[in-house]
N, C-alpha and C positions, 0 to 999 in steps of 0.2 A: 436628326436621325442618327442613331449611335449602329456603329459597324459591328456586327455578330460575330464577325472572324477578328480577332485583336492584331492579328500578323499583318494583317493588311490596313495601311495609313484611313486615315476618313478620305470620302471619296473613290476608292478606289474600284474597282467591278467587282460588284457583289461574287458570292458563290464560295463555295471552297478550298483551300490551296491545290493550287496545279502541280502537277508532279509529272517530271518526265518519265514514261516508261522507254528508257536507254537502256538498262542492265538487265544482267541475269536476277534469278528468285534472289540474291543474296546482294544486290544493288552493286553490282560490278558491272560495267558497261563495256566496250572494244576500248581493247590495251590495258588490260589487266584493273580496268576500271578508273582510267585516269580520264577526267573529262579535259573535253577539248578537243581541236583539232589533233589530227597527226600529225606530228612535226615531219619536213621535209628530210630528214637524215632515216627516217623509218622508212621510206622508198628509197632511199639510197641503197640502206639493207640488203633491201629485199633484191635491187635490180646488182648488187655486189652479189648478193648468193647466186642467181643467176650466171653470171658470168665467172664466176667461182666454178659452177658445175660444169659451163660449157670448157674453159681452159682446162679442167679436168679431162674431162672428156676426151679432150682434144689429145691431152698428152698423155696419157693411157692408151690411147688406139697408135699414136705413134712409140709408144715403147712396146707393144704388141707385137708390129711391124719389125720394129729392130732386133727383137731377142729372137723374131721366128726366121729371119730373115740374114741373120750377123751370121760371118762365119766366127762361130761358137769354138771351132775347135785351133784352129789359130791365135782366138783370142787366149783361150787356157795356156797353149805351151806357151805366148808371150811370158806368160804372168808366172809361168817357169811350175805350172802344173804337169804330173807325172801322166802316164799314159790309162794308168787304173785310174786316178782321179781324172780325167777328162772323160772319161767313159762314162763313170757316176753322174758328173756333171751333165754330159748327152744325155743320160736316160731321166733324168728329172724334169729336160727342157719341156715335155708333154705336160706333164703331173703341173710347173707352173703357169704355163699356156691359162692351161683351165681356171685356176686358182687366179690367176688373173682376171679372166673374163668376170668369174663370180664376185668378187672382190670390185669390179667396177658395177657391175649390178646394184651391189650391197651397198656401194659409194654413192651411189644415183639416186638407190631410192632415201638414204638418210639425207641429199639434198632435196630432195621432195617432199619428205615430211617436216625439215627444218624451214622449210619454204612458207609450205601450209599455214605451218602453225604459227612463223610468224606473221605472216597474214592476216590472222585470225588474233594475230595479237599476245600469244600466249609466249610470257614471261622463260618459260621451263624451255622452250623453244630459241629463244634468243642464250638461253645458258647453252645448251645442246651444241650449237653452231658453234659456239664460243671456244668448247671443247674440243670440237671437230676439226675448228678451224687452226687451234693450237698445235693440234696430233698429224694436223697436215703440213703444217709450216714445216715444224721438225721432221717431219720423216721425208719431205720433198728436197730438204737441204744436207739430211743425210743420202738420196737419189742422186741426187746432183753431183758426188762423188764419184760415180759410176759412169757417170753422162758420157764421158771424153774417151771411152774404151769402145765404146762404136762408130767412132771415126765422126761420118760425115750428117747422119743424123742423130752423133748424139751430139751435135751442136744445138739441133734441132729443138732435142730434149732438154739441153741447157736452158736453153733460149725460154719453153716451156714454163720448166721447172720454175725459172727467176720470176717470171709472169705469175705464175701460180702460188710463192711466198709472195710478192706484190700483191695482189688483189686477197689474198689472205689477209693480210696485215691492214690492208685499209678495212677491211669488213672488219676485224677485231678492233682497228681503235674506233670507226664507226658505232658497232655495238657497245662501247664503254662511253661515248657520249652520253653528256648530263639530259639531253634533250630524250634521247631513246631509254635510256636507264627510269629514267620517272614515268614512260610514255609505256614500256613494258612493268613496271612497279605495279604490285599490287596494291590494291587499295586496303587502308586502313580501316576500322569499324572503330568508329569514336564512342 
C-alpha cells in the first residue's frame, strides 16, 4: 500500500498533516510566537513588576506623608533659603501635592499595562518596562539625595528608595535573560 501524504513514514495514520492551531492569522503563538513552554524567569517578571508597583506604591504614599507633613519651613532656612524664597517654596507645596498624586496614578497604570502585556506575551511590553524601569532606577537614586532632610522618615524613604533600585535592577537583568529575550522574540517567517 503506498502512503498519499509523502511527509508521513509508511505506516503511519493515514489522513493529512496535522497542524496546530497555537497562533494568531500570521502563525505567531503566546510570546511573540516562540513555541514551547514559558520559561520560569517570565513569572519571575511578571511577579518582579508586581512587587515593583507595590514598593512604588508604598514609597510614593510615604513621601506624600513626608512633604505634607515636614516642617517645610525650618527645612528651607537650614538649607540657608531667604525669606521670599521660602514663601515660593510654601506656595508650590499644594501645586506638587497634586502632581504628585497624578504622577502616581500615571505610574500605576503604566505598571498595569506593562503587566498586561507582558502577560500576554508582548515583546513591545518587555521593551516598555525595560525603559520604565531604567528611568526609575535613576531618578529613585537621584530621590534618595533628598531622603535624609526629613529626618526620621526619610530614613524610611531611604530605606524604600534602596528597595525600589533593588527589585528594579533584578527585573531589568531578569528581562535581559537569554531565556526571556527569545521567549518574548518575535518569530521569524522563513
Amino acid at each position: 500500500m503506498s502512503n498519499p501524504y509523502p511527509q508521513q513514514p509508511e505506516g503511519a495514520r493515514g489522513g493529512p498533516p496535522q497542524y496546530q492551531a497555537t497562533g494568531d492569522q500570521y502563525g505567531a503563538g503566546h510570546g511573540g510566537g516562540h513555541p514551547g513552554a514559558e520559561p520560569p524567569e517570565v513569572k519571575r517578571l511578571l511577579t518582579l513588576t508586581l512587587v515593583s508597583a507595590a514598593v512604588y506604591l508604598l514609597n510614593d504614599i510615604v513621601g506624600l506623608i513626608v512633604s505634607t507633613t515636614a516642617d517645610t519651613t525650618a527645612m528651607y532656612r537650614e538649607m540657608g533659603l531667604s525669606p521670599d524664597q521660602i514663601a515660593a517654596a510654601e506656595q508650590t507645596a499644594g501645586v506638587a501635592t497634586v502632581t504628585g498624586i497624578v504622577m502616581l496614578v500615571i505610574a500605576l497604570g503604566l505598571y498595569a499595562l506593562v503587566y498586561v502585556f507582558l502577560k500576554k506575551g508582548k515583546n513591545w511590553a518587555r521593551v516598555l518596562g525595560i525603559v520604565l524601569s531604567i528611568l526609575s532606577v535613576v531618578g529613585t537614586l537621584i530621590g534618595l539625595l533628598g531622603a535624609m532632610a526629613y529626618g526620621g522618615l526619610g530614613i524610611v524613604l531611604l530605606i524604600l528608595g534602596l528597595l525600589l533600585v533593588v527589585v528594579n535592577v533584578l527585573w531589568l537583568v531578569t528581562a535581559f535573560k537569554a531565556p526571556v529575550k527569545h521567549w518574548f522574540a518575535p518569530r521569524r517567517m522563513a
